[in-house]
One Martini backbone bead per residue (centre of mass of N, CA, C, O) as a GRO file, in nm:
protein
   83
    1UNK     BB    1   1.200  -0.108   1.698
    2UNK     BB    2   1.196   0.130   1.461
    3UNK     BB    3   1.148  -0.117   1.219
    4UNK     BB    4   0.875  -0.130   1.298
    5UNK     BB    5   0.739   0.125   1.334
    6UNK     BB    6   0.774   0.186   1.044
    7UNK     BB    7   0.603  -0.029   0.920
    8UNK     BB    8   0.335   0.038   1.050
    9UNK     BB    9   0.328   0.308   0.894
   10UNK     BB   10   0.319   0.253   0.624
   11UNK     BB   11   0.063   0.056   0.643
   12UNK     BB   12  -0.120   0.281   0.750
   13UNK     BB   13  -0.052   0.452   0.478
   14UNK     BB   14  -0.150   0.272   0.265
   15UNK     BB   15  -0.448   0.222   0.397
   16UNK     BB   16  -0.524   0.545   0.343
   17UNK     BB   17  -0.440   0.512   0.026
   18UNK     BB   18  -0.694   0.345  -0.026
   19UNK     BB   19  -0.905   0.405   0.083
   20UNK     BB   20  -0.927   0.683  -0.059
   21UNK     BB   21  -0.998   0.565  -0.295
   22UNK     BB   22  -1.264   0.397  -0.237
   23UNK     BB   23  -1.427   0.648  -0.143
   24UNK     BB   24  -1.421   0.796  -0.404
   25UNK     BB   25  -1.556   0.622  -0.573
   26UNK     BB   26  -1.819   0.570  -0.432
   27UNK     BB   27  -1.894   0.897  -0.439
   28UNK     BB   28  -1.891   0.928  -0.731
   29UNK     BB   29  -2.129   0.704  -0.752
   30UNK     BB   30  -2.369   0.870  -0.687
   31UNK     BB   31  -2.432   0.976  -0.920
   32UNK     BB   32  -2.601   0.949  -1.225
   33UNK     BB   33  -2.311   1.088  -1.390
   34UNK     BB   34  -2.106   0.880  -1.253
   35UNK     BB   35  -2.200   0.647  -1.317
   36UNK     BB   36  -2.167   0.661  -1.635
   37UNK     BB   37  -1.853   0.666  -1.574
   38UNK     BB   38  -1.790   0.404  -1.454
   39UNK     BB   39  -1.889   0.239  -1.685
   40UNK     BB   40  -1.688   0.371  -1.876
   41UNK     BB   41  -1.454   0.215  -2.035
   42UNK     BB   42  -1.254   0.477  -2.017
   43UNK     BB   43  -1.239   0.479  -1.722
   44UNK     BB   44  -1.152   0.201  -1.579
   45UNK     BB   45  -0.858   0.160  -1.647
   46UNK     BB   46  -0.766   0.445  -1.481
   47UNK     BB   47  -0.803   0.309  -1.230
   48UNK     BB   48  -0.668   0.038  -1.218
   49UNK     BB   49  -0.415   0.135  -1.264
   50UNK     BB   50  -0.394   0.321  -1.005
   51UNK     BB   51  -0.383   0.095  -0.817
   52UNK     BB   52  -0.214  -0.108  -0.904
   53UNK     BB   53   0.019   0.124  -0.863
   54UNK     BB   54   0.000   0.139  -0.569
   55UNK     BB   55   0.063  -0.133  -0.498
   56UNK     BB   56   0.351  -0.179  -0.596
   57UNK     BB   57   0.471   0.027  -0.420
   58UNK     BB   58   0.392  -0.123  -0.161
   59UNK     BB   59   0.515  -0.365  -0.193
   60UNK     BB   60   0.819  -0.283  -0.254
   61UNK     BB   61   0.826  -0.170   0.065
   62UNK     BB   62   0.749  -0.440   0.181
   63UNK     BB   63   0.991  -0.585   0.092
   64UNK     BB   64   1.247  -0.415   0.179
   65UNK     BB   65   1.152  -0.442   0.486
   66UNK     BB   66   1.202  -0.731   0.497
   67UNK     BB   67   1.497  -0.744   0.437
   68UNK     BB   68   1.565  -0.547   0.675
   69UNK     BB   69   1.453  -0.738   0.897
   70UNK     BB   70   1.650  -0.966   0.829
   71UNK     BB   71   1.887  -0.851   0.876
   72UNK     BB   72   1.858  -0.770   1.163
   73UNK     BB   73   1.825  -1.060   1.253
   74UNK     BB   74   2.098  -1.166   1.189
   75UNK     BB   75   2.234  -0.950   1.384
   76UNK     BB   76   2.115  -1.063   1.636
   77UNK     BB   77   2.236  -1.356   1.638
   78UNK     BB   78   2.493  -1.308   1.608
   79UNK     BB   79   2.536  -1.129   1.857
   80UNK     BB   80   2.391  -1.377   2.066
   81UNK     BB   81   2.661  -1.546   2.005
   82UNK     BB   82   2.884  -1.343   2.040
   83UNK     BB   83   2.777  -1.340   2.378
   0.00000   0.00000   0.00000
């Protein structure tokens, strides 16, 4: 059950660290100032860059995670099988 515990914790881990860019963009977004830099296309791309790579880290994290559970679940099997 612990790496149950683990995967939901990373996940709500992504969930904060997702949102958190989501808060900032929308917050920065409030000046007329701040506008006129979000349209700016030299702006946008180290956004998207930045999201990206959270997602790709968080994706990877989630495949591991995926591995660990499969091998659990064949140990698990295993074991209630020569038992």
């Amino acid at each position: 059950m612990k790496i149950y515990k683990k995967i939901l914790e990373e996940k709500e881990k992504a969930n904060s660290v997702l949102c958190g860019i989501v808060e900032k963009l929308l917050s920065s977004s409030a000046s007329p100032e701040s506008q006129q830099n979000i349209l700016n296309t030299d702006v946008l791309p180290s956004i998207v860059n930045a999201v990206k790579q959270t997602l790709h880290k968080y994706h990877k994290q989630i495949e591991e995670n995926n591995f660990k559970l499969s091998s659990l679940n064949e140990q698990n099997c295993y074991a209630t099988k020569n038992h």
